[in-house]
C-alpha positions in Angstrom: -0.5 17.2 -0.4 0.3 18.1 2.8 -2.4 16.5 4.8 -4.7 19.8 4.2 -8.2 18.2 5.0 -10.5 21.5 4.5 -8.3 22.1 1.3 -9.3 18.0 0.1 -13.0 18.9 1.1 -13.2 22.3 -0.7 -11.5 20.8 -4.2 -13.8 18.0 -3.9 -16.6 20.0 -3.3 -15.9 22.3 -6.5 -16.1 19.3 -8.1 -12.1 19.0 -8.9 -10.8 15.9 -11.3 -8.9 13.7 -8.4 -6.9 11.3 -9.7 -4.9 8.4 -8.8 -1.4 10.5 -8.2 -3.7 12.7 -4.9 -4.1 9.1 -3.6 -0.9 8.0 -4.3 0.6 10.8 -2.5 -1.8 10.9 0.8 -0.8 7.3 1.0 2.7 7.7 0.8 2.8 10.4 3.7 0.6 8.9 6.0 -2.9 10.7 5.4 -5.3 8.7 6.9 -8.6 11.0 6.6 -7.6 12.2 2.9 -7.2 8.5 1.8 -10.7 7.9 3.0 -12.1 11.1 1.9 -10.8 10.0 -1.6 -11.7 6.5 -1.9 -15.4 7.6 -0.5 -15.2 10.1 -3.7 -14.7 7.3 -6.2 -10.9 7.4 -6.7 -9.9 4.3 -8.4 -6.9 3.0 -7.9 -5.7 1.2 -11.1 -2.5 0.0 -9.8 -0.4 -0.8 -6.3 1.6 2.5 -6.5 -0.3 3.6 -3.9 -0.5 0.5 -1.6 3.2 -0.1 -2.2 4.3 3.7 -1.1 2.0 2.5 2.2 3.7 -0.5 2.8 6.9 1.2 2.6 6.2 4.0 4.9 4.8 1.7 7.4 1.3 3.1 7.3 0.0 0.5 8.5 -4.1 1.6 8.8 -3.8 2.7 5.3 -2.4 -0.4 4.2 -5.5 -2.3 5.9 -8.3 0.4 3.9 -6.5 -0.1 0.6 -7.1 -3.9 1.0 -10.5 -3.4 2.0 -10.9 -1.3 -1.2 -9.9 -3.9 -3.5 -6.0 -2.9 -4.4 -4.4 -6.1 -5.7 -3.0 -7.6 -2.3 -1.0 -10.1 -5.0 1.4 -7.2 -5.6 4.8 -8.4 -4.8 6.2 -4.6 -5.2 4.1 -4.5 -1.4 5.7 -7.5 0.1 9.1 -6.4 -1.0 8.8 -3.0 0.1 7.2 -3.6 3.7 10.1 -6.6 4.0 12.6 -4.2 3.0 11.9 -1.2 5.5 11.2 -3.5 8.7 7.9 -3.1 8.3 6.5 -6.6 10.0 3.1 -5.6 11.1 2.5 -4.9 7.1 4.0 -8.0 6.3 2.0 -9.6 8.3 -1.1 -8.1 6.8 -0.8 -8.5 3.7 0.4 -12.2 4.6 -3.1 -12.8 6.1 -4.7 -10.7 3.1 -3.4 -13.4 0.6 -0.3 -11.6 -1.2 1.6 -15.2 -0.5 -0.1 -16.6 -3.1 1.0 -14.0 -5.4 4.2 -15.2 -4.9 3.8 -19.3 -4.9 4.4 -20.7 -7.8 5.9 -18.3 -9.8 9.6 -18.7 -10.1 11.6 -15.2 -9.9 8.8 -13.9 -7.0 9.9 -17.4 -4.8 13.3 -16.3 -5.7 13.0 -12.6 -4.5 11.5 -14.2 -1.3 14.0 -16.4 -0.7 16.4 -13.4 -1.3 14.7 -10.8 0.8 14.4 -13.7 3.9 18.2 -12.7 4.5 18.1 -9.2 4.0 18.4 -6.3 6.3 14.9 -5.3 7.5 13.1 -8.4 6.3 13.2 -10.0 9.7 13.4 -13.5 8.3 9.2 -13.3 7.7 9.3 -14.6 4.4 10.0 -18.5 3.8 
């Protein structure tokens, strides 16, 4: 996917089988419009692939209409990779969104945070 809109409209207008992996890949390269188009067509998205290739490729306004679409914001694979890459406006989202309860409480998750706190890129935003 390439960001080709009128290609997205025409294959969903056929009636073409989108799954996950089209969503995946529109939110891993920044494809606002396609990611909407999709999840307005019914894509499901069964996992955090797609939220976590956001996170890391600091798509920030796709980060925010995953969240609003349900994606499991307790998805440490997010956190880690939005830490990891600098990106703090992310981190800060999905912060506010919840994901730090995803990681209280559970033992190797507190660990990765307090791990990732003094990495590169992680800007000291996790405790």
């Amino acid at each position: 996917m390439n960001g080709h809109d009128s290609i997205v409209e025409r294959l969903l207008a056929a009636g073409a089988n989108v799954k996950e992996s089209a969503l995946y890949e529109a939110c891993k390269n920044g494809h606002g419009s396609i990611v909407e188009r999709l999840l307005a067509a019914g894509v499901k998205v069964k996992n955090s692939s797609a939220l976590h290739a956001a996170c890391r490729n600091g798509h920030d306004s796709i980060v925010e209409r995953l969240l609003a679409a349900g994606v499991n914001v307790n998805e440490r694979g997010a956190l880690r990779a939005a830490s990891e890459n600098g990106r703090d406006s992310i981190v800060e989202c999905l912060l506010a969104a919840g994901v730090h309860k995803g990681i209280a409480g559970n033992e190797k998750a507190d660990e990765w945070a307090k791990e990732a706190a003094g990495q590169p890129g992680s800007h000291g935003l996790l405790p």
